[in-house]
PDB file as gemmi writes it, atoms N, CA and C in Angstrom:
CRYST1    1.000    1.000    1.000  90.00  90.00  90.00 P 1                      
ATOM      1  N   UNK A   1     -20.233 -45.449 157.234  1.00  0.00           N  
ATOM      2  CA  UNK A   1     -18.951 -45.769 157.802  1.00  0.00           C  
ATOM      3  C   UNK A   1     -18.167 -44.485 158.042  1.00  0.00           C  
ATOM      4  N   UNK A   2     -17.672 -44.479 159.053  1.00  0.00           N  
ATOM      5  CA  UNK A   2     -16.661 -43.346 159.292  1.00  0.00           C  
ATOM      6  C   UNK A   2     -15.710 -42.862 158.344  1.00  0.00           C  
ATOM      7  N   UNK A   3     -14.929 -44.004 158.072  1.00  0.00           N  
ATOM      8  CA  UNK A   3     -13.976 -44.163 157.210  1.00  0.00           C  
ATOM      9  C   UNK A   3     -14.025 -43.378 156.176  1.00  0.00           C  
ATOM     10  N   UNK A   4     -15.194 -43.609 155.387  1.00  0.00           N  
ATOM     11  CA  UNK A   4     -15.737 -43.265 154.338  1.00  0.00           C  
ATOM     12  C   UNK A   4     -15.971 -41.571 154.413  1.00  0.00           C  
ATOM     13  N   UNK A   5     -16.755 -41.247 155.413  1.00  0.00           N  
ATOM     14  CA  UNK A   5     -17.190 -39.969 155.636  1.00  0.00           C  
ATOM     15  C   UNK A   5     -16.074 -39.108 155.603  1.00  0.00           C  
ATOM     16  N   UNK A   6     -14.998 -39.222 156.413  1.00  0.00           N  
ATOM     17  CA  UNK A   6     -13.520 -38.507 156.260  1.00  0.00           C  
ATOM     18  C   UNK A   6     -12.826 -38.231 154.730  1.00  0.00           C  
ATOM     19  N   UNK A   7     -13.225 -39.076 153.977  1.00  0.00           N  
ATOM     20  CA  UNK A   7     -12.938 -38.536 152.687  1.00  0.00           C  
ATOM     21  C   UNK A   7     -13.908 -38.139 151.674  1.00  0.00           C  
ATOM     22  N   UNK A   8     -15.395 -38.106 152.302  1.00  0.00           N  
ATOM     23  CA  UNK A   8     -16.407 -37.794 151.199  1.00  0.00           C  
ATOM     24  C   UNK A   8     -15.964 -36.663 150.053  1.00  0.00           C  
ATOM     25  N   UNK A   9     -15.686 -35.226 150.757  1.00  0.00           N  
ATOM     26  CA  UNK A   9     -15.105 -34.077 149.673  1.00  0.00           C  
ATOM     27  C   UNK A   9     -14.170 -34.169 149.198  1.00  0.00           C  
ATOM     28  N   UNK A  10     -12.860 -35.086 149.364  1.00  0.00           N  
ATOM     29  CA  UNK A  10     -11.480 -35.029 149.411  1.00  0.00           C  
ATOM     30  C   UNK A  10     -11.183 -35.803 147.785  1.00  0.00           C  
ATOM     31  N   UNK A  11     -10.398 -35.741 147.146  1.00  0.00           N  
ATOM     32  CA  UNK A  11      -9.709 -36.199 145.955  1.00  0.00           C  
ATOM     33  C   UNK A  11      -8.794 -37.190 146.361  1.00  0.00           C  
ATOM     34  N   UNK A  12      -9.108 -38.547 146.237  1.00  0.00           N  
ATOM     35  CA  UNK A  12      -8.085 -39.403 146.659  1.00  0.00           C  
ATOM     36  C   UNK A  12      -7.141 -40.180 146.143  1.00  0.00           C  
ATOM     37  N   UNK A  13      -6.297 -39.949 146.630  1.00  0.00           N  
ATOM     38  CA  UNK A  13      -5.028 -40.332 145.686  1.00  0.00           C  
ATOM     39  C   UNK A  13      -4.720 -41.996 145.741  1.00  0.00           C  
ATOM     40  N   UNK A  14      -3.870 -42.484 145.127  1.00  0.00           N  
ATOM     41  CA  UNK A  14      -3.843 -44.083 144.907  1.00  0.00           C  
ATOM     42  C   UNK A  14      -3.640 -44.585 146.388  1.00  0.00           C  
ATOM     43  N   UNK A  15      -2.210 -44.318 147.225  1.00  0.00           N  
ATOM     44  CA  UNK A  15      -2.219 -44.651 148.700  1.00  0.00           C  
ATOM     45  C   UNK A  15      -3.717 -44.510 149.409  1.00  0.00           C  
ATOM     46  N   UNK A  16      -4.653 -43.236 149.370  1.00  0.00           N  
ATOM     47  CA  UNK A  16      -5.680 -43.630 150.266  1.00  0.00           C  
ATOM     48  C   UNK A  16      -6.656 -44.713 149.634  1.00  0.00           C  
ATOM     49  N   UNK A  17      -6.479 -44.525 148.563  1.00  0.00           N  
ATOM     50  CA  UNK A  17      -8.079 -45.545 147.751  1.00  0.00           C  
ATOM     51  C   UNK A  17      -7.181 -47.513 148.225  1.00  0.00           C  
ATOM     52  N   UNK A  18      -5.773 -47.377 148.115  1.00  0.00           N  
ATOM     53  CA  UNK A  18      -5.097 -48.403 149.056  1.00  0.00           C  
ATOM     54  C   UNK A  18      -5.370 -48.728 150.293  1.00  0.00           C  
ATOM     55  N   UNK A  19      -5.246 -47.778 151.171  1.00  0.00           N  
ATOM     56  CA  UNK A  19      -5.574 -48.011 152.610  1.00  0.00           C  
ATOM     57  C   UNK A  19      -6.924 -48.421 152.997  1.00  0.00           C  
ATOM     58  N   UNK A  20      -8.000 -47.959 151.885  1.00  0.00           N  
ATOM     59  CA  UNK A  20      -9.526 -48.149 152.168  1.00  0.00           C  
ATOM     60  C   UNK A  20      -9.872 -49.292 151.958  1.00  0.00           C  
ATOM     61  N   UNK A  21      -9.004 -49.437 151.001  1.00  0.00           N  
ATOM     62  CA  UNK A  21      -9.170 -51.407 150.582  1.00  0.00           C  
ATOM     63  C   UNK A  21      -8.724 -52.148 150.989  1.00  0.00           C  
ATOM     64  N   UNK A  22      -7.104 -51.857 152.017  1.00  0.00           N  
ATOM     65  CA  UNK A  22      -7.268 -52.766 153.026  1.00  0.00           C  
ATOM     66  C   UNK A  22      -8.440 -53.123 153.890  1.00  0.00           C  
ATOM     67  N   UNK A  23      -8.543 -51.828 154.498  1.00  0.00           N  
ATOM     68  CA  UNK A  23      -9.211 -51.852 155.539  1.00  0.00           C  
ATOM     69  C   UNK A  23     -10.907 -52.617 155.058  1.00  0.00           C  
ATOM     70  N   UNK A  24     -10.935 -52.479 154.138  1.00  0.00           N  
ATOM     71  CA  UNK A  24     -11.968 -53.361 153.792  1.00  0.00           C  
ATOM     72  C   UNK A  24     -12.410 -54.573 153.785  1.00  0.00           C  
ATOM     73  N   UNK A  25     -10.692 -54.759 153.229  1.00  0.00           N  
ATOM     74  CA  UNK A  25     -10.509 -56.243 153.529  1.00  0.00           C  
ATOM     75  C   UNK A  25     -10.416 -56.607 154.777  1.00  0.00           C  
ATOM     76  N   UNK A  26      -9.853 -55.745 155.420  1.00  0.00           N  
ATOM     77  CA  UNK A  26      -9.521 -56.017 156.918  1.00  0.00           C  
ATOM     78  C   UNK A  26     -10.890 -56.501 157.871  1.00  0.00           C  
ATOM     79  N   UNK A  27     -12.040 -55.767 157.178  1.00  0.00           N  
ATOM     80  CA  UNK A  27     -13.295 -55.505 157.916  1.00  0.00           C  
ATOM     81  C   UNK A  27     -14.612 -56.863 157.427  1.00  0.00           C  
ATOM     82  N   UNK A  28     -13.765 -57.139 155.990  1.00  0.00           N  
ATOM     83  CA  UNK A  28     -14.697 -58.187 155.485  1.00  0.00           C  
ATOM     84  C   UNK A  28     -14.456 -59.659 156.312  1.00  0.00           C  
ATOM     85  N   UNK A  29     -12.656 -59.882 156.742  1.00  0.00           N  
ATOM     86  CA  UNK A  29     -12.298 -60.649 157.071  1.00  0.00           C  
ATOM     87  C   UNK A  29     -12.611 -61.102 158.635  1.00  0.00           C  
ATOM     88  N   UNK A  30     -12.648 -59.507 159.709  1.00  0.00           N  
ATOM     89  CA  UNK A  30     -13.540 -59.723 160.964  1.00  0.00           C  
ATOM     90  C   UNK A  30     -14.821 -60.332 160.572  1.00  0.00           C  
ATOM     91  N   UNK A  31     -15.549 -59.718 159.663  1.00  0.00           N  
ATOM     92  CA  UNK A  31     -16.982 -60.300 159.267  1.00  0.00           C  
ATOM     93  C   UNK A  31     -17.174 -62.095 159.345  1.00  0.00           C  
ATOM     94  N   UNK A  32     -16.285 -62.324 158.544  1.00  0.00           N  
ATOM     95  CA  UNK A  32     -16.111 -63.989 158.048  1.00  0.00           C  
ATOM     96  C   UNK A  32     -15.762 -64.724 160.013  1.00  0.00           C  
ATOM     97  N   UNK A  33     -14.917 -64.461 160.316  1.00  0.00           N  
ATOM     98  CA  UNK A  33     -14.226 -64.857 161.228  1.00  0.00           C  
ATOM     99  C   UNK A  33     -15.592 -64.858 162.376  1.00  0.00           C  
ATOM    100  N   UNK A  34     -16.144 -63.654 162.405  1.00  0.00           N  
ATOM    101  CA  UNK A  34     -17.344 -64.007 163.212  1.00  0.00           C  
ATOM    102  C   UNK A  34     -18.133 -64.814 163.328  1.00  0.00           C  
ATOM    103  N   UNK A  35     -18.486 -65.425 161.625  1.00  0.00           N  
ATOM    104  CA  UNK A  35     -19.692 -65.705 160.913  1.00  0.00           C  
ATOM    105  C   UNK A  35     -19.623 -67.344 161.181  1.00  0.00           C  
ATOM    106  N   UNK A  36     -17.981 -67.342 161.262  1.00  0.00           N  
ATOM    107  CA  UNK A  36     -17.096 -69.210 161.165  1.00  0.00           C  
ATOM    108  C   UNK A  36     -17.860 -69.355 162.741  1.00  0.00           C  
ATOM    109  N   UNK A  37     -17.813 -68.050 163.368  1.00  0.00           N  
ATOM    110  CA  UNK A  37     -17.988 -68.867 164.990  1.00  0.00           C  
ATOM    111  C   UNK A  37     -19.249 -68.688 165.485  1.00  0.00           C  
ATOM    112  N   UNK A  38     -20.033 -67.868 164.856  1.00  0.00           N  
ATOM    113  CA  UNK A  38     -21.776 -68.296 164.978  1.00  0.00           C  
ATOM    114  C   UNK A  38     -22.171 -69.563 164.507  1.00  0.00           C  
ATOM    115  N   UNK A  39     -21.920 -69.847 163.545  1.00  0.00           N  
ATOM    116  CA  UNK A  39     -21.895 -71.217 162.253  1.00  0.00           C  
ATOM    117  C   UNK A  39     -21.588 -72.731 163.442  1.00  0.00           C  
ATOM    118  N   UNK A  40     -20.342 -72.477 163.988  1.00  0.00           N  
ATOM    119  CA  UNK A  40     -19.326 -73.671 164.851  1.00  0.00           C  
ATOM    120  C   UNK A  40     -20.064 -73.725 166.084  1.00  0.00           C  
ATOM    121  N   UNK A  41     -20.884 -72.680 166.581  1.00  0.00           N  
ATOM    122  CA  UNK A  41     -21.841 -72.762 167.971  1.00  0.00           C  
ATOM    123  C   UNK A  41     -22.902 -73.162 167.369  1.00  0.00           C  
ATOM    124  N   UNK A  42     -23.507 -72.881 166.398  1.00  0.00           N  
ATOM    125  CA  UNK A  42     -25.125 -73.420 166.021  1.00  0.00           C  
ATOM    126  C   UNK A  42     -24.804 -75.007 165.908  1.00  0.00           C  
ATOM    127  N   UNK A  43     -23.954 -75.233 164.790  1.00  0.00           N  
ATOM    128  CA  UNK A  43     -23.429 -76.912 164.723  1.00  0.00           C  
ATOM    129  C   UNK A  43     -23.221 -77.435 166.284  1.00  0.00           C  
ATOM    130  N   UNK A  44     -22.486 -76.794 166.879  1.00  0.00           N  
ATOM    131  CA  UNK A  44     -22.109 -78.100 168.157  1.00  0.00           C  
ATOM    132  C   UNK A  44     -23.602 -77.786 169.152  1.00  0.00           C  
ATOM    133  N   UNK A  45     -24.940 -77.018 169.283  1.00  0.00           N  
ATOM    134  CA  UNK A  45     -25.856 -76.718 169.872  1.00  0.00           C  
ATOM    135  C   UNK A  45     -26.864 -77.827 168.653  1.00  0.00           C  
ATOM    136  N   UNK A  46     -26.610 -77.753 167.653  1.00  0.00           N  
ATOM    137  CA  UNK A  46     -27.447 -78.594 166.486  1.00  0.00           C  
ATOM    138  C   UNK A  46     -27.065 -80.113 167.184  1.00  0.00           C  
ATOM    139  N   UNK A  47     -25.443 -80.521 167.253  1.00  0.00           N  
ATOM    140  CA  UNK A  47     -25.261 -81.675 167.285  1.00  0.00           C  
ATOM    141  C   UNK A  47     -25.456 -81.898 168.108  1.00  0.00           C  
ATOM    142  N   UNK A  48     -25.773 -81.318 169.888  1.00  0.00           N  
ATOM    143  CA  UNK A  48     -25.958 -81.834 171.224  1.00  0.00           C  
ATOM    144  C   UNK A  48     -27.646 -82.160 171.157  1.00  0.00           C  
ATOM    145  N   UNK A  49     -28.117 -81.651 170.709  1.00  0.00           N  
ATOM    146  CA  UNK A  49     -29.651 -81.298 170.673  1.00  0.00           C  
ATOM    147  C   UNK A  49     -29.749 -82.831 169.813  1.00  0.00           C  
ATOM    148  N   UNK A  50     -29.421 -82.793 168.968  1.00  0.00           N  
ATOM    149  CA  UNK A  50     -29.617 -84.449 168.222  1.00  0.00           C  
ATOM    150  C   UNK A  50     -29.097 -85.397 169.135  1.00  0.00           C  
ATOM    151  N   UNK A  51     -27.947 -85.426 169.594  1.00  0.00           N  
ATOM    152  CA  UNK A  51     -27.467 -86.869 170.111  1.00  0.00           C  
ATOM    153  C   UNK A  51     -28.787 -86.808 171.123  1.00  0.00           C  
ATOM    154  N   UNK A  52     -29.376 -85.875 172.143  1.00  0.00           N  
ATOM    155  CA  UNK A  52     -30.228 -85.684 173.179  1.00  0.00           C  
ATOM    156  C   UNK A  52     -31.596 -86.951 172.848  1.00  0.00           C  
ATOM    157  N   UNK A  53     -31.923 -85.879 171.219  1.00  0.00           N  
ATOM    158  CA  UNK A  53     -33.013 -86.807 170.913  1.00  0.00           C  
ATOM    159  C   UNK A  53     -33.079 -88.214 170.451  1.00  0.00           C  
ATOM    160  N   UNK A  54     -31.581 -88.113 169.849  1.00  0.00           N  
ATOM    161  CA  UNK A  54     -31.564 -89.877 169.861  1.00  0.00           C  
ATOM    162  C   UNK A  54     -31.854 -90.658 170.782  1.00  0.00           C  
ATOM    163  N   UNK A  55     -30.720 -89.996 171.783  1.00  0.00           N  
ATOM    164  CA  UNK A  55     -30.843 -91.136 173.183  1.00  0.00           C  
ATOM    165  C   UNK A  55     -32.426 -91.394 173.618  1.00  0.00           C  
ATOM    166  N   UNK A  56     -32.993 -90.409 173.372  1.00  0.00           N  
ATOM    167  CA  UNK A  56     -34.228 -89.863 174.204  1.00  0.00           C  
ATOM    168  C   UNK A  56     -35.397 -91.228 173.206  1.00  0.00           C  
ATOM    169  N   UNK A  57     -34.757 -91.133 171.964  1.00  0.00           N  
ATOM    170  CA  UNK A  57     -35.733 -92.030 171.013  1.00  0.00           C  
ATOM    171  C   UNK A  57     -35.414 -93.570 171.493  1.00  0.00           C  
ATOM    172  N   UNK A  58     -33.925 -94.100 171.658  1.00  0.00           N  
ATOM    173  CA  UNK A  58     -33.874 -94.899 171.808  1.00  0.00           C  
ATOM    174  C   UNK A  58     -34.010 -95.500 172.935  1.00  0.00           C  
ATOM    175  N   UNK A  59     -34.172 -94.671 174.077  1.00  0.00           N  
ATOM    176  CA  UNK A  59     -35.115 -95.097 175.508  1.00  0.00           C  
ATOM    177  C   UNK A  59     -37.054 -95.299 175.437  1.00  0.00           C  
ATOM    178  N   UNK A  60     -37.303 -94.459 174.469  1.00  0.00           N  
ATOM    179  CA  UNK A  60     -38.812 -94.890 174.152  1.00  0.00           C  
ATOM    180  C   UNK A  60     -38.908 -96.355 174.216  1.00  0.00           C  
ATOM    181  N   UNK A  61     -37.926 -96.433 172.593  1.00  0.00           N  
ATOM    182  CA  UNK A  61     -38.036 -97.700 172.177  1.00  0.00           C  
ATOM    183  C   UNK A  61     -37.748 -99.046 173.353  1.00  0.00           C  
ATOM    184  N   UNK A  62     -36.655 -99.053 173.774  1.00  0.00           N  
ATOM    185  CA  UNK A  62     -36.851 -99.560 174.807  1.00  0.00           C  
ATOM    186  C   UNK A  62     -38.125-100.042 175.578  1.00  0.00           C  
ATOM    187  N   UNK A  63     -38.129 -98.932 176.344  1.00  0.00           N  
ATOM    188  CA  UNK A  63     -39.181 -99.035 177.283  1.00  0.00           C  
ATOM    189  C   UNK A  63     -40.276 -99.502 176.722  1.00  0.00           C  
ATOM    190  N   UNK A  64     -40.488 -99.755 175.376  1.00  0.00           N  
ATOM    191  CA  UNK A  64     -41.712-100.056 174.473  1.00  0.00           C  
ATOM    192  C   UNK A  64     -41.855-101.274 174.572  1.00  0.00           C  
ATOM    193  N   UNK A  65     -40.694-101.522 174.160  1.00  0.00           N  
ATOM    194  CA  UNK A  65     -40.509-103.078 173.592  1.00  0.00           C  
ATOM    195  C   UNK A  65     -40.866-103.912 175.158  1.00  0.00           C  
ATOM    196  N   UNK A  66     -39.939-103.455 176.048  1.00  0.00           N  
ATOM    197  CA  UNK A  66     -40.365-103.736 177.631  1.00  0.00           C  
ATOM    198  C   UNK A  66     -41.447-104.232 178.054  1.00  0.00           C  
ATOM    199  N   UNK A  67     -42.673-102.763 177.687  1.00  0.00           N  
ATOM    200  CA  UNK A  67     -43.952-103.440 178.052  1.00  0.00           C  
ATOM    201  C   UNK A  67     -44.895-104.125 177.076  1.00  0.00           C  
ATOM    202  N   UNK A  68     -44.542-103.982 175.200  1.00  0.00           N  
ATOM    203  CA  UNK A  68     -45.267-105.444 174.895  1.00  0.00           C  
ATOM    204  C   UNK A  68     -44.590-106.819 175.758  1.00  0.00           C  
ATOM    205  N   UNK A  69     -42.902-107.259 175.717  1.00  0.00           N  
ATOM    206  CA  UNK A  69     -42.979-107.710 176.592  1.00  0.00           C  
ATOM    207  C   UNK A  69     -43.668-108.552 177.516  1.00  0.00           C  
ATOM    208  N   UNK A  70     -43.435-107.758 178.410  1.00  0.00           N  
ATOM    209  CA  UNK A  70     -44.401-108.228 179.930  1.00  0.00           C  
ATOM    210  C   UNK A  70     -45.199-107.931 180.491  1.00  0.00           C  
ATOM    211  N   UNK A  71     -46.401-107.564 179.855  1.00  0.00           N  
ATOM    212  CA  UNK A  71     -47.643-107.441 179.350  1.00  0.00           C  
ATOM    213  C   UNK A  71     -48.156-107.531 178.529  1.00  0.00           C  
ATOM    214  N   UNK A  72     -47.427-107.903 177.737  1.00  0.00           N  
ATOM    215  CA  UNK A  72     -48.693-108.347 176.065  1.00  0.00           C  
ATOM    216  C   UNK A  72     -49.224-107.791 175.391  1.00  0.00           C  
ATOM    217  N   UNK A  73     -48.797-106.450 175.592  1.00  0.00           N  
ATOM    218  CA  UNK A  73     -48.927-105.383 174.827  1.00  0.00           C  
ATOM    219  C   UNK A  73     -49.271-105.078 173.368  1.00  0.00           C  
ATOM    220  N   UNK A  74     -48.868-106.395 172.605  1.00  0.00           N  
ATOM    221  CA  UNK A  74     -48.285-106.158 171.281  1.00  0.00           C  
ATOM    222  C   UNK A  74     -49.821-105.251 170.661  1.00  0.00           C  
ATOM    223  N   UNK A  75     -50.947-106.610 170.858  1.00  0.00           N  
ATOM    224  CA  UNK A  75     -52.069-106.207 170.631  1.00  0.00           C  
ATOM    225  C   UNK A  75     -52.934-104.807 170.556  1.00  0.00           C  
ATOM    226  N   UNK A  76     -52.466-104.253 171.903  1.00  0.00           N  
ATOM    227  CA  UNK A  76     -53.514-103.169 172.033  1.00  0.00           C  
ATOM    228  C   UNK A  76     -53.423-101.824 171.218  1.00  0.00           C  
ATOM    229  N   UNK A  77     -54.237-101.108 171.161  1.00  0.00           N  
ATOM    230  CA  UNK A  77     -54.022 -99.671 170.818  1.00  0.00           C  
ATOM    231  C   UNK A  77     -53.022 -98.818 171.467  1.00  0.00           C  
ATOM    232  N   UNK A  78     -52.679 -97.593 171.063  1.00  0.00           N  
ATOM    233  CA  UNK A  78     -51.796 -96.577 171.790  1.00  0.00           C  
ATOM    234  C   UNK A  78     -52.920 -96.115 172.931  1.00  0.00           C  
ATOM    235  N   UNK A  79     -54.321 -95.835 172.601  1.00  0.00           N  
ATOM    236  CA  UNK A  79     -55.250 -95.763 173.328  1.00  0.00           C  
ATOM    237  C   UNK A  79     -55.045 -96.942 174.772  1.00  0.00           C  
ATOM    238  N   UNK A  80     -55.516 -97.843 174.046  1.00  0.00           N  
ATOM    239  CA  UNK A  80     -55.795 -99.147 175.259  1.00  0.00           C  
ATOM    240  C   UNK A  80     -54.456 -99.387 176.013  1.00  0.00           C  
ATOM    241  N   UNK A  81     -53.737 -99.173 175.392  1.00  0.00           N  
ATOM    242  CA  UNK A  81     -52.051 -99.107 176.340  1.00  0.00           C  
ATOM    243  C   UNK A  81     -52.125 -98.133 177.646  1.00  0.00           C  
ATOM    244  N   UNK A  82     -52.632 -96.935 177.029  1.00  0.00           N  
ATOM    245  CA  UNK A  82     -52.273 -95.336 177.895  1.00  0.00           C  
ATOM    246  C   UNK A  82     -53.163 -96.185 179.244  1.00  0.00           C  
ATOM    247  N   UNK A  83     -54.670 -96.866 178.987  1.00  0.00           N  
ATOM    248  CA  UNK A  83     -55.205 -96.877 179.944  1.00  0.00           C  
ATOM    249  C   UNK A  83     -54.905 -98.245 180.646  1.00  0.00           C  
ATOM    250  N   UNK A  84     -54.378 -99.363 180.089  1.00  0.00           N  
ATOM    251  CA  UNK A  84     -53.701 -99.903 180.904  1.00  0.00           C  
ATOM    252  C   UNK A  84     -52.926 -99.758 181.675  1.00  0.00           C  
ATOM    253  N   UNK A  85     -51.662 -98.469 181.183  1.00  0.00           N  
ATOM    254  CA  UNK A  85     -50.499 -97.841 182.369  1.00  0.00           C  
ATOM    255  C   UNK A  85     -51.222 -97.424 183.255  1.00  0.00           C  
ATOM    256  N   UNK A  86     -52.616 -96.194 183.079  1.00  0.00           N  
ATOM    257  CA  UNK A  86     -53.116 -95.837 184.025  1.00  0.00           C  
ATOM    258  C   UNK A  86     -53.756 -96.345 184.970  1.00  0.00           C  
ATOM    259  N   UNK A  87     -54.232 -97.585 184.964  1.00  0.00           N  
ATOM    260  CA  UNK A  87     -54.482 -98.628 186.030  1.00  0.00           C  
ATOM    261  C   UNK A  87     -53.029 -99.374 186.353  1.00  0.00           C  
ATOM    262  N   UNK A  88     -51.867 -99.527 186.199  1.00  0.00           N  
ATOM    263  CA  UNK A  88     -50.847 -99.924 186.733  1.00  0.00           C  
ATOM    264  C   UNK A  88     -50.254 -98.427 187.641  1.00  0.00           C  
ATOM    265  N   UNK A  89     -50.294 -97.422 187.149  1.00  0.00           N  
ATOM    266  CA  UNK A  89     -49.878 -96.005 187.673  1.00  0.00           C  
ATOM    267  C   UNK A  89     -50.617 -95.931 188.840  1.00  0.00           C  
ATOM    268  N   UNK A  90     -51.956 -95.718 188.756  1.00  0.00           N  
ATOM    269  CA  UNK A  90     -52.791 -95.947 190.155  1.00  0.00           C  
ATOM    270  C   UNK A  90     -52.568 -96.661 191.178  1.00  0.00           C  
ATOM    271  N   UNK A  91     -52.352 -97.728 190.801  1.00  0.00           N  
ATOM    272  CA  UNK A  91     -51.609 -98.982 191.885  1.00  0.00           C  
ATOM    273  C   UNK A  91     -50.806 -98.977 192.158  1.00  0.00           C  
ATOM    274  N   UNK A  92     -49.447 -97.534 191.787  1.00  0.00           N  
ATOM    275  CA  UNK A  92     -48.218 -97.744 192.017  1.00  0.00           C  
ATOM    276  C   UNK A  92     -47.942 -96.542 192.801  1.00  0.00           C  
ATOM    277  N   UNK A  93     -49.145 -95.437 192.680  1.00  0.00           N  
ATOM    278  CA  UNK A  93     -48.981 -94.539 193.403  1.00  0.00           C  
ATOM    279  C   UNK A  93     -50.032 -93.783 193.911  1.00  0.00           C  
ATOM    280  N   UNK A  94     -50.660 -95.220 194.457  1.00  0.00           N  
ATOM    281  CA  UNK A  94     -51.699 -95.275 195.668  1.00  0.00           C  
ATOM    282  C   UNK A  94     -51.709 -96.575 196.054  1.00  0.00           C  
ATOM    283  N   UNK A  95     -51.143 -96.203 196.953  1.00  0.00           N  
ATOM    284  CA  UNK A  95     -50.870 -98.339 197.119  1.00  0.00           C  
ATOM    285  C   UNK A  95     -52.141 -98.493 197.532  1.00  0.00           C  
ATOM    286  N   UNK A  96     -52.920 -97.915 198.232  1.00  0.00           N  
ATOM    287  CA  UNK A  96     -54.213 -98.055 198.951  1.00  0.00           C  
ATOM    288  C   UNK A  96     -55.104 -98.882 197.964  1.00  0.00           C  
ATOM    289  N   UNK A  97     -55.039 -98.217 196.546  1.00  0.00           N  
ATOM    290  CA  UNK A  97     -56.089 -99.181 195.864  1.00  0.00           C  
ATOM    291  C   UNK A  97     -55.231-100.443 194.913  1.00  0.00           C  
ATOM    292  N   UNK A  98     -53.901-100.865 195.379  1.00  0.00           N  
ATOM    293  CA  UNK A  98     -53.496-102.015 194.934  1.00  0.00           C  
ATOM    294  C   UNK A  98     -54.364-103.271 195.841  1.00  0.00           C  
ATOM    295  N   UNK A  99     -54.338-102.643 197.708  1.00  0.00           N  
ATOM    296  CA  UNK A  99     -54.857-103.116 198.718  1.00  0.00           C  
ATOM    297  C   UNK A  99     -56.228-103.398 198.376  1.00  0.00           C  
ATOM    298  N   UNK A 100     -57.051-102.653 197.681  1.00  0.00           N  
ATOM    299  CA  UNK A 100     -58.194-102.908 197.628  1.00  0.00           C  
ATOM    300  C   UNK A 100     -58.623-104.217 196.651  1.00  0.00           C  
ATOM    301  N   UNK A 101     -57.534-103.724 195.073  1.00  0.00           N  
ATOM    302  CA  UNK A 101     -57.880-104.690 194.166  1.00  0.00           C  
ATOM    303  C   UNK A 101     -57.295-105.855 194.281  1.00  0.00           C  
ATOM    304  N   UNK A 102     -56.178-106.823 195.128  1.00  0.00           N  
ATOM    305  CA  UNK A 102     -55.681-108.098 195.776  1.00  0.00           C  
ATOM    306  C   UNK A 102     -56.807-108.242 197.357  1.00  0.00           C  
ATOM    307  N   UNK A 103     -57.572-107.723 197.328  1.00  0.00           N  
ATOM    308  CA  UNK A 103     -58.103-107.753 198.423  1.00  0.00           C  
ATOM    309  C   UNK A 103     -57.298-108.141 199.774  1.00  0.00           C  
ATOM    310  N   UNK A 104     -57.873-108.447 201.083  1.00  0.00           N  
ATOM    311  CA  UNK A 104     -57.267-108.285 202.423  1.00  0.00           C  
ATOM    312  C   UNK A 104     -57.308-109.226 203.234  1.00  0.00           C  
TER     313      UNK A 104                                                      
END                                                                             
């Protein structure tokens, strides 16, 4: 610290060993004040990031419940599901082979 260095050789009398300890305090208290507002950005970046994944969980669920539902889902595997979407996905974005499988 600078501060410090300016009096390394010097004999210090009660006023400076005063002033150093303000300033100490002065310097501990920037410290804190910083520390409150790294702390208050991680929390409100912590708390956006959660509400995100909630919502995000409670649209799964949804959409879950959706397709046991109306498809009958309840039964199958996470496996046998994926490949059921993927024969509904195919048909939804290739209409060509919806055409094929209702035939013409």
């Amino acid at each position: 610290m600078r501060i410090l260095k300016k009096f390394d050789n010097e004999q210090l009398d009660f006023e400076q060993i005063k002033k150093l300890e303000n300033l100490l305090i002065q310097e501990r208290e920037k410290a804190k004040q910083v520390q409150i507002k790294i702390n208050r950005s991680v929390l409100q970046n912590n708390s956006e990031n959660y509400k995100e994944r909630k919502k995000r969980t409670r649209q799964l669920i949804q959409k879950g419940a959706l397709l046991e539902k109306y498809l009958e889902a309840k039964h199958l595997t996470v496996d046998e599901t994926e490949q059921l979407l993927q024969i509904f996905a195919n048909m939804i974005n290739k209409p060509e082979l919806l055409v094929n499988f209702i035939g013409k």
